[in-house]
N, C-alpha and C positions, 0 to 999 in steps of 0.2 A: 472669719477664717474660712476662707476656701477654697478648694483644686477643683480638679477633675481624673476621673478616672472611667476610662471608656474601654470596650472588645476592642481589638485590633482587628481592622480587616486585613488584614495581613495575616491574620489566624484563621478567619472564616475562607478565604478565598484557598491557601492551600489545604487548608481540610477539605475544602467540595474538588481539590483535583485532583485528593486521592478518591476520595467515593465515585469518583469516574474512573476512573482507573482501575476500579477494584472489580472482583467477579460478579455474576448477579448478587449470587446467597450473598456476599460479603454487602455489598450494596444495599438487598434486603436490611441483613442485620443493622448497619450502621443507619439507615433510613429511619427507624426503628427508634435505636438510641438517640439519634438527632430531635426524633416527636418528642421524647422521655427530657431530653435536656432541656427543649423549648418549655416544654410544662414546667419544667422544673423551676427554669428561669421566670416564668409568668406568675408562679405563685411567689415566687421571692420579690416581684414586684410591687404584690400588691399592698395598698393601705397597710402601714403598720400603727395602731392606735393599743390605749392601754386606759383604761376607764375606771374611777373609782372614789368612791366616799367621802369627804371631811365632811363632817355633822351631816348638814342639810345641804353642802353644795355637792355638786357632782362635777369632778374634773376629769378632762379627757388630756395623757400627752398625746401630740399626735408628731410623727419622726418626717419631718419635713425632708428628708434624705440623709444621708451618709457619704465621706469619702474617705478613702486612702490618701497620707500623706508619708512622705518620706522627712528621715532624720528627725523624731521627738527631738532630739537633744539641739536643734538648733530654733525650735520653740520654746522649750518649758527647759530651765533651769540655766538660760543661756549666760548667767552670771557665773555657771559651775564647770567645772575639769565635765567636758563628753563624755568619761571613761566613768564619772562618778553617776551622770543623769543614767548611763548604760547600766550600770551595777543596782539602779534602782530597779528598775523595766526589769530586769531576771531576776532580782530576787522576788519580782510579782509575776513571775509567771508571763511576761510580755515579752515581745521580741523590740530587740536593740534599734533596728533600722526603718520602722516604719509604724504610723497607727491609723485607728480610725477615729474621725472623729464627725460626730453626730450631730443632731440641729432638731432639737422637739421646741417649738410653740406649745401652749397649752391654752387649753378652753377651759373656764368657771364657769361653769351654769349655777346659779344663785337663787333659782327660781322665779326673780324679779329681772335680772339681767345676765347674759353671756355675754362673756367678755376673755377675748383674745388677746392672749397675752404674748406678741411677737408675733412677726409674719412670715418667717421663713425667705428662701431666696424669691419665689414668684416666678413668672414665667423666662427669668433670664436664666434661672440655671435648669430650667427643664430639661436642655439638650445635654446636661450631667448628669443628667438621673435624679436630680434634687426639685426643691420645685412643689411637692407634693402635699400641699397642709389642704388647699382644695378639696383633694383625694382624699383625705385621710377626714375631714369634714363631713362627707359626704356619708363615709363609713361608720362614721359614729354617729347618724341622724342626723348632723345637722345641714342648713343651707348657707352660706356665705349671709345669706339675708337675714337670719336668725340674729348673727350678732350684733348687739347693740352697743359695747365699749371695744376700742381694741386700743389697751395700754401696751405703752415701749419700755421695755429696760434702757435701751438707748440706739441709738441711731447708725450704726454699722448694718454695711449691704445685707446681710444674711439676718437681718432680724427686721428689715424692712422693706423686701425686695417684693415682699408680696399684698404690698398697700394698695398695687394700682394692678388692676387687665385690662389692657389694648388702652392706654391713656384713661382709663375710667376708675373710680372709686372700686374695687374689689368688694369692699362691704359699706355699700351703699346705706345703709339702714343706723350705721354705727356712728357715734362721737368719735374721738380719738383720746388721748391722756398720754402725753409725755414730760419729762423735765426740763425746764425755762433754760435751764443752764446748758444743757445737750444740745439744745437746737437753736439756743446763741450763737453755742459755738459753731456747729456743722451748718449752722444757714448762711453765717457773718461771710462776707467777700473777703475776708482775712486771711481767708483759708486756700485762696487763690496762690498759685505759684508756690505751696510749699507742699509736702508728704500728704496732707490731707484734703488733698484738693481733690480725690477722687471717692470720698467719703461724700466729700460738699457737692459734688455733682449729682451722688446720687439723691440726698435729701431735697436738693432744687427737683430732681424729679419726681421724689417718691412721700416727700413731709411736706414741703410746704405750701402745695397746690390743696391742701385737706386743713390747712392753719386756720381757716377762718371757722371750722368746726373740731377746731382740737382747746382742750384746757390744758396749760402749763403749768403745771406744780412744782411742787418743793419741799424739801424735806420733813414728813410729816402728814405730807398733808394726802387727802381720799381719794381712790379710787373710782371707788364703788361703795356701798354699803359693805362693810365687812373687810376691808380691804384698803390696805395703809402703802403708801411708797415711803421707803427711806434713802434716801442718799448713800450709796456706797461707792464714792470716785475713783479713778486711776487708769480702770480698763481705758475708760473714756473722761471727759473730766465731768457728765453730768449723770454719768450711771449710777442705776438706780435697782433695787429689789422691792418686790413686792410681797407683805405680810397677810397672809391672808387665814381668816379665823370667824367656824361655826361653831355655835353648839361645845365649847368650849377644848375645838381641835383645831390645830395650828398648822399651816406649813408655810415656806417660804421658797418666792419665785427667784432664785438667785442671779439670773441672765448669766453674764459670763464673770461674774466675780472668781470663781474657779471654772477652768477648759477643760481639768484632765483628774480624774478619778485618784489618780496614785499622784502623778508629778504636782499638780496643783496644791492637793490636799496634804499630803504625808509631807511636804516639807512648802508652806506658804509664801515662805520667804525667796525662794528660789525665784527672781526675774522671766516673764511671761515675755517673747517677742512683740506678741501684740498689745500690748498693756502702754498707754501712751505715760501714763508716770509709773512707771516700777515701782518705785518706793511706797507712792501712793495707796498703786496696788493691792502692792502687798499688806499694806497696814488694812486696808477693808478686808481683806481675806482671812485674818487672824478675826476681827472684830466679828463679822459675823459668823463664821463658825466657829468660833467661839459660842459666841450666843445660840446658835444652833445644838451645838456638843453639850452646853451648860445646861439647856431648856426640854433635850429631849425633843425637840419637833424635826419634824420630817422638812425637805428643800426637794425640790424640782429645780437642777442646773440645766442651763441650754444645753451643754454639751457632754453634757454625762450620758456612760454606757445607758440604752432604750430600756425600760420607759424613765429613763431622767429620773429618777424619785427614789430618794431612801433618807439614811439617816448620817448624821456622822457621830463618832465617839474620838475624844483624846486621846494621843497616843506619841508619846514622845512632844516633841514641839508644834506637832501639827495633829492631824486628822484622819480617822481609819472610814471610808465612804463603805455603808454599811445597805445593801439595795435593798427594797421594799420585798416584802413576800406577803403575808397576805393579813398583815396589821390592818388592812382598812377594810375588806371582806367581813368581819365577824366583831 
């Protein structure tokens, strides 16, 4: 899932021809406020990461960027009356016509291995402001080189855009681990001439140049040490979560089994745009937070409000998305 949202230079340009226009002292002042806003803007740039605890591993989210998207209702609940997906959005506090939506990777440090879990867009969505897991690596100590697994939930641009820099391995150092069934499908020439044909161009450029150092799995089966993939299909037909468990604390990497906080979770059954079997979908999305809700463990969503991480509780037919506070601190 992703847009773009950029300044208008059509903003900047008539704002510099009032500040010409304007008297000194006005000029001064607004000079002034112009430094104050660029700071403003340069810190809201930087690295957003979120660091913290299960037993012995130490996981980092890190927010690969963010966008504004228009009309929720013609994403999440597109099976429903728009007036009904709107009446959900207010009664949580959200506005009817537009949201955000976010893209955290994370990093397990294991103390034997790091392992990146999703790669963000990469350097194609830099020029949206997106792009950023590099950055945000960087800020949390590590190097690109550091990592040693980088597992996929599954193979959409935005969770694999950041495999490759300038034609080369991005993290040279690392294996790979995705699902036999996900990169059947997105690798097959199948996929030519119909909707997913530009899915399959990206993995010819971004998965399968890394195949002959990747392991394919299946429901079941490891990671890493500590660290289980299970089969959750529909978003994609080989997507997949990752269970992962120290020291007798649990969480789970859910990729995009749920997209949206409220519309995803509070009512599961509601049809996803992007969800290539609905149905499917939706049955994974009950199963595992269920098992989530049931078990009390914590889940890190790709695209859950930053840092991705909390809990869910039952509540009516779906799920109340419950964010972390400071359960893993103490």
């Amino acid at each position: 899932m992703a847009a773009s949202l950029g300044m208008k230079r059509r903003t900047l340009i008539v704002a510099g021809i009032g500040l010409l226009a304007a008297p000194a002292i006005l000029r001064a002042t607004a000079s002034t406020a112009a430094s104050r806003e660029t700071s403003n803007m340069s810190a809201m740039m930087l690295p957003e990461i979120n660091q913290f605890k299960l037993g012995s591993f130490k996981i980092t989210a890190i927010r690969d960027g963010g966008n504004v998207l228009d009309k929720p209702f013609e994403t999440f609940g597109t099976n429903q009356d728009p007036e009904t997906v709107k009446k959900l959005l207010t009664d949580n506090f959200l506005p009817t016509e537009k949201f955000v939506n976010s893209y955290s990777p994370a990093l397990i440090d294991t103390g034997s291995d790091v392992i990146l879990v999703d790669t963000g867009f990469g350097a194609a969505g830099r020029e949206r402001g997106l792009g950023k897991l590099q950055d945000g690596l960087k800020a949390a100590g590590y190097a690109a080189d550091d990592v040693t697994v980088v597992a996929l939930t599954h193979l959409h641009g935005d969770h694999i855009g950041g495999l490759m820099e300038n034609g080369a391995p991005a993290f040279k150092n690392a294996r790979y681990v995705a699902g036999q069934a996900e990169y059947d499908f997105w690798s097959s020439k199948a996929r030519e001439g119909t909707p997913a044909e530009g899915g399959h161009k990206a993995v010819l450029a971004n998965v399968v140049p890394l195949a002959d150092k990747t392991t394919f799995i299946k429901d079941g089966d490891p990671v890493a040490s500590g660290i289980t993939a299970v089969l959750a299909p529909g978003h994609t037909p080989g997507h997949m979560v990752f269970h992962a468990e120290s020291d007798g604390k649990r969480i789970v990497l859910t990729g995009d089994t749920a997209n949206h906080y409220i519309l995803s979770l509070l009512h599961p059954e509601w049809e996803v745009r992007f969800d290539m079997d609905k149905a499917q979908a939706a049955a994974s999305r009950k199963k595992v937070f269920d098992m989530i809700a049931t078990d009390k463990i914590a889940f890190l969503g790709y695209h859950m409000p930053f840092p991705a991480v909390g809990f869910a509780e039952k509540e009516g037919t779906g799920y109340r998305f419950v964010p972390k506070t400071y359960q893993f601190d103490i």
